[in-house]
N, C-alpha and C positions, 0 to 999 in steps of 0.2 A: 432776475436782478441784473443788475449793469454797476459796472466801473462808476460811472458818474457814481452811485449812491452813495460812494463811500468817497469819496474826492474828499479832503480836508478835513475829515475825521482825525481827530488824536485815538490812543489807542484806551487811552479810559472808556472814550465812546462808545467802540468799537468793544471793548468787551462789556459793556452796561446792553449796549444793544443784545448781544448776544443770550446773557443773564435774561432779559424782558422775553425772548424770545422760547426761552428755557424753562422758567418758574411755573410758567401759568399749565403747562402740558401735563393730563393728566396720562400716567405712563402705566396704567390700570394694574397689572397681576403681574407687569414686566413677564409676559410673554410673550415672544415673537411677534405674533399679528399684533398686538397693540401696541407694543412699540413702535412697527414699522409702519402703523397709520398715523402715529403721536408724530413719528418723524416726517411722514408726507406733510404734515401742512409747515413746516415749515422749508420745501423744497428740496428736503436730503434724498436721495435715493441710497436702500443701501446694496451695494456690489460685494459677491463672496469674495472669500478669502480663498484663495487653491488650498484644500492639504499642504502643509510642507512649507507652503510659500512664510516669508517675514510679510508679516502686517507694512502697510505703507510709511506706515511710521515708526523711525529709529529710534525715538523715544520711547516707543513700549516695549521692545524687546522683543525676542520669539518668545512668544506665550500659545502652545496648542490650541488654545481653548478659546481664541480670538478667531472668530470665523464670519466676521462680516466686516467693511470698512464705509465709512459715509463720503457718497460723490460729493466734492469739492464745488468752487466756482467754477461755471456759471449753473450748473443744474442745483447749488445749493449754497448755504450761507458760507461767506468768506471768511470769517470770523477763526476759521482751525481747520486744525482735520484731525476725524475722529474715527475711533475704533468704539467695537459694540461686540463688548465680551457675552459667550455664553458659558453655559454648564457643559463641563466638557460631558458626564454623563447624559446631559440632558439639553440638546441644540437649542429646542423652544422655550428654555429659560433661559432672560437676558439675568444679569448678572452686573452691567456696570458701560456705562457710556461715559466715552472719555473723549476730549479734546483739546490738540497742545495747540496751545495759543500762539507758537512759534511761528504757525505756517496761519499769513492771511492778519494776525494784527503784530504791525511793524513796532513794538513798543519800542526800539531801541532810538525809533526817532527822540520819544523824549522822556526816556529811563536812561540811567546811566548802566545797570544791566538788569540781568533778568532776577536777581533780588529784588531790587526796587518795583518792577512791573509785576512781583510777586506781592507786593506789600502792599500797591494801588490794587491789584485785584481782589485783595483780599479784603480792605476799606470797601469796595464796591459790592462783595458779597452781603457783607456785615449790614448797610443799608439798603441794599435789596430784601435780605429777609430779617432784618427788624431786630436783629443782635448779636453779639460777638458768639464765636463758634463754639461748639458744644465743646471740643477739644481738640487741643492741638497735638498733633501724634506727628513719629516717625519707625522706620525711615521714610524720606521724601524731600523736605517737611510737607505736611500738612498742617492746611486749617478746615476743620470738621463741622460743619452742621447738619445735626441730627434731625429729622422729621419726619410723619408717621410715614411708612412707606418706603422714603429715601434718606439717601444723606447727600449733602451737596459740599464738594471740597475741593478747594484751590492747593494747587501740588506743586513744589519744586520736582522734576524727575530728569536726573542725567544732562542737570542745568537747562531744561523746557521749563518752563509754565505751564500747566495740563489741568485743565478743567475737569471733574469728575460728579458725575452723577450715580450714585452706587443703590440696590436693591438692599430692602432690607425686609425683616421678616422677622415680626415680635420682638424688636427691638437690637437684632443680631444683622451687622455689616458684612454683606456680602464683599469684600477688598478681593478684585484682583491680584495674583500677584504674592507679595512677600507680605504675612501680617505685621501689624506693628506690632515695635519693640518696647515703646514706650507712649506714654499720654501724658500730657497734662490737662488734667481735667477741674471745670470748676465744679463748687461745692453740690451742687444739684444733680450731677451727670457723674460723680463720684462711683465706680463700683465699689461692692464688700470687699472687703481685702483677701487679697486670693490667696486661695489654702496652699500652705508649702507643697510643693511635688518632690518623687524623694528623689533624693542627690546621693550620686554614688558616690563619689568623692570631691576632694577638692579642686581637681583636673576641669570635674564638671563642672563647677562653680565660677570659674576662669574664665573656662569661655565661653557663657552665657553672657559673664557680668564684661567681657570684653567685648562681645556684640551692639551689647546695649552702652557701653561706654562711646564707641565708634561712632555709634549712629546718634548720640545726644550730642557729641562733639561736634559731629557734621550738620547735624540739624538747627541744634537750638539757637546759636549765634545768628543764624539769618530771618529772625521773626521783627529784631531782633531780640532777642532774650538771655537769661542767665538760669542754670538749673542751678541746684544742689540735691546731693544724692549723700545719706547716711546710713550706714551697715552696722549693727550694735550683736552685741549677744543677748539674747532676749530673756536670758537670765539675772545677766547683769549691765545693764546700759551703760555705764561707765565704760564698756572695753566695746568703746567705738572705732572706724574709721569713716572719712567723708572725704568728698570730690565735690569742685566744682568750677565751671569756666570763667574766666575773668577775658572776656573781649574774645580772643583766639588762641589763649592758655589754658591750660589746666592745670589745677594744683591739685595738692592730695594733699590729706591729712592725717595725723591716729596721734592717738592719748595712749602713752605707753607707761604712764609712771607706776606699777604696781610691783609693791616688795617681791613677791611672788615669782616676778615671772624668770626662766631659767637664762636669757639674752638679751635684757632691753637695750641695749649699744647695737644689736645685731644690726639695725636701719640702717649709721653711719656707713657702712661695707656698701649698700647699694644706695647711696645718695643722697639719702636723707639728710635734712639738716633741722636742729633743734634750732625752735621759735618758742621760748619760755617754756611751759611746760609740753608744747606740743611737739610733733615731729611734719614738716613738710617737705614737698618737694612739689617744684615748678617745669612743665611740659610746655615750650613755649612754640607757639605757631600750630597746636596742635589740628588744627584745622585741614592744614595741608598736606600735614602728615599723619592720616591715618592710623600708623603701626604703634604712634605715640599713647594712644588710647587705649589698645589691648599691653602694652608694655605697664602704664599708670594699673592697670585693673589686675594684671600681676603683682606691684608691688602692693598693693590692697590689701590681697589675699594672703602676701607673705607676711603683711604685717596683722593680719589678724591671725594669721599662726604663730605669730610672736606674744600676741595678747590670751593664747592658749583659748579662741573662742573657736568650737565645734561647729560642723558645717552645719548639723541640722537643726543647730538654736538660731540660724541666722536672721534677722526680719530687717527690713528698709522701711526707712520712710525718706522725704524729699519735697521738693517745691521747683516749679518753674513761672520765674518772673520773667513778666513783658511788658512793654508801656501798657495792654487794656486790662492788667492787672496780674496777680498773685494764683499758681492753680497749683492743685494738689501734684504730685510726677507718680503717675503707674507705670508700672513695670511686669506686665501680665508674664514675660518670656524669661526673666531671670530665674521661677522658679523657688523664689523666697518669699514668706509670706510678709504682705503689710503690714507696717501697724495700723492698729483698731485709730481712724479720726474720730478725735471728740464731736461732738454734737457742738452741731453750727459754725465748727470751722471751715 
């Protein structure tokens, strides 16, 4: 390949090309030798990893388990540079081929950042394989599509673009790395609502549901999108609380009117302020500030010790809206079981 071929490319191009070059490759058992013949015809040679060494790329992190890296231009496509996970028990299982679109497509010529070149890549998936993703998950963000064999997913990572082609097997994603924390999935790609796991206490619940708050904060704003997250007693749904982002805030909510309870003023002392019969409170810019999101999932939990609801009645349910529509919000790592979706929502 030469310089000339890409001369006056934009980087839509440049990553369409790329996707053309990627789709059609049958990557057989994802192991080893068939991978690394799937990858000869398109010029990649792959070069080990030392023991020890960081991957060439600062965007993936030291990950042990990354033991190979793909030659670059001129012995192969310009288009990234990529890493080729395997099974740390098992070297001749590939496991996920990845590359950040950082190094080789210049999209900041004409993106304003790497959100926006996240959001034309992601348009350029979607019409490469014939529909919007299976689900949108983080952390990362990701957008997800699922198919027999792999899944293909465009990634925010440590503010990179990062292409991702992952192994799957009977319908289970092989992810690199940190699993997700959360999905929004549509009505078809929906799993059964995951059985409560037990919770030692409320400590635990904290900072589970602070995890997951951190990373829907960081995530969901850049699709761009809007979650909402609901925490009930599953006894009695009336003694709810709920979350959600408005642009780069977070607000929080809870229904505390009941005769019953032994402190319903308790809120006012930490912030709260009364909205008719509700109670809120507004985390403004929480985007930038992380610590805002495990703080918001404290006061949560303090206000469902206010509404006297036990840790092991807890269930969620949720929604995360995007311009290409409305998806269910899983939350496999909090822990708390779903509620049951009706049929055909």
């Amino acid at each position: 390949m030469t310089t000339d071929r890409y001369r006056g490319w934009d980087s839509e191009t440049r990553f369409q090309r790329l996707l053309d070059k990627l789709m059609p490759l049958d990557m057989g058992g994802w192991r080893l030798p068939e991978v690394r013949a799937a990858l000869d015809t398109l010029g990649w040679r792959l070069l080990p990893v030392t023991p020890g060494q960081l991957p060439p790329d600062p965007a993936r992190g030291r990950r042990p388990e990354v033991a190979w890296n793909l030659s670059g231009y001129p012995e192969g496509p310009r288009q990234g540079i990529g890493v080729l996970t395997v099974a740390p028990g098992d070297p001749e299982q590939v496991l996920g081929l990845e590359i950040n679109l950082d190094y080789g497509i210049a999209y900041d010529d004409d993106h304003s950042d790497e959100w926006h070149f996240a959001q034309t890549a992601r348009d350029v998936t979607g019409r490469a394989l014939n529909g919007p993703p299976t689900w949108l998950a983080g952390p990362g963000p990701r957008a997800v599509w699922h198919r027999p064999g792999t899944s293909v997913a465009v990634m925010l990572d440590e503010g990179c673009v990062v292409l991702q082609l992952l192994c799957t097997d009977q319908g289970a994603e092989f992810r690199p790395g940190q699993p997700d924390l959360w999905r929004g999935s549509a009505a078809a790609a929906l799993s059964p609502p995951e059985p409560s796991q037990p919770v030692e206490d409320w400590v635990n619940v904290q900072t589970r549901l602070g995890a997951v708050m951190e990373s829907l904060c960081a995530g969901v704003p850049t699709f761009p999108g809007r979650f909402t997250l609901h925490l009930s007693s599953a006894r009695d749904p009336l003694r709810f609380v709920s979350a959600w982002n408005e642009e780069e805030a977070l607000r929080v909510e809870a229904f505390t009117h009941f005769a019953d309870l032994p402190d319903p003023e308790r809120l006012t002392g930490l912030g709260w302020r009364r909205h008719g019969g509700l109670w809120q409170r507004l985390f403004p810019g929480v985007l930038q500030r992380g610590g805002s999101a495990r703080e918001a999932a404290a006061l949560l939990v303090d206000a469902l010790h206010t509404l006297e609801v036990d840790a092991s009645e807890l269930v969620y349910s949720g929604e995360l809206a995007t311009p290409g529509g409305v998806r269910h919000l899983e939350l496999p790592h909090l822990g708390v079981s779903r509620e049951a979706t009706p049929t055909g929502a």
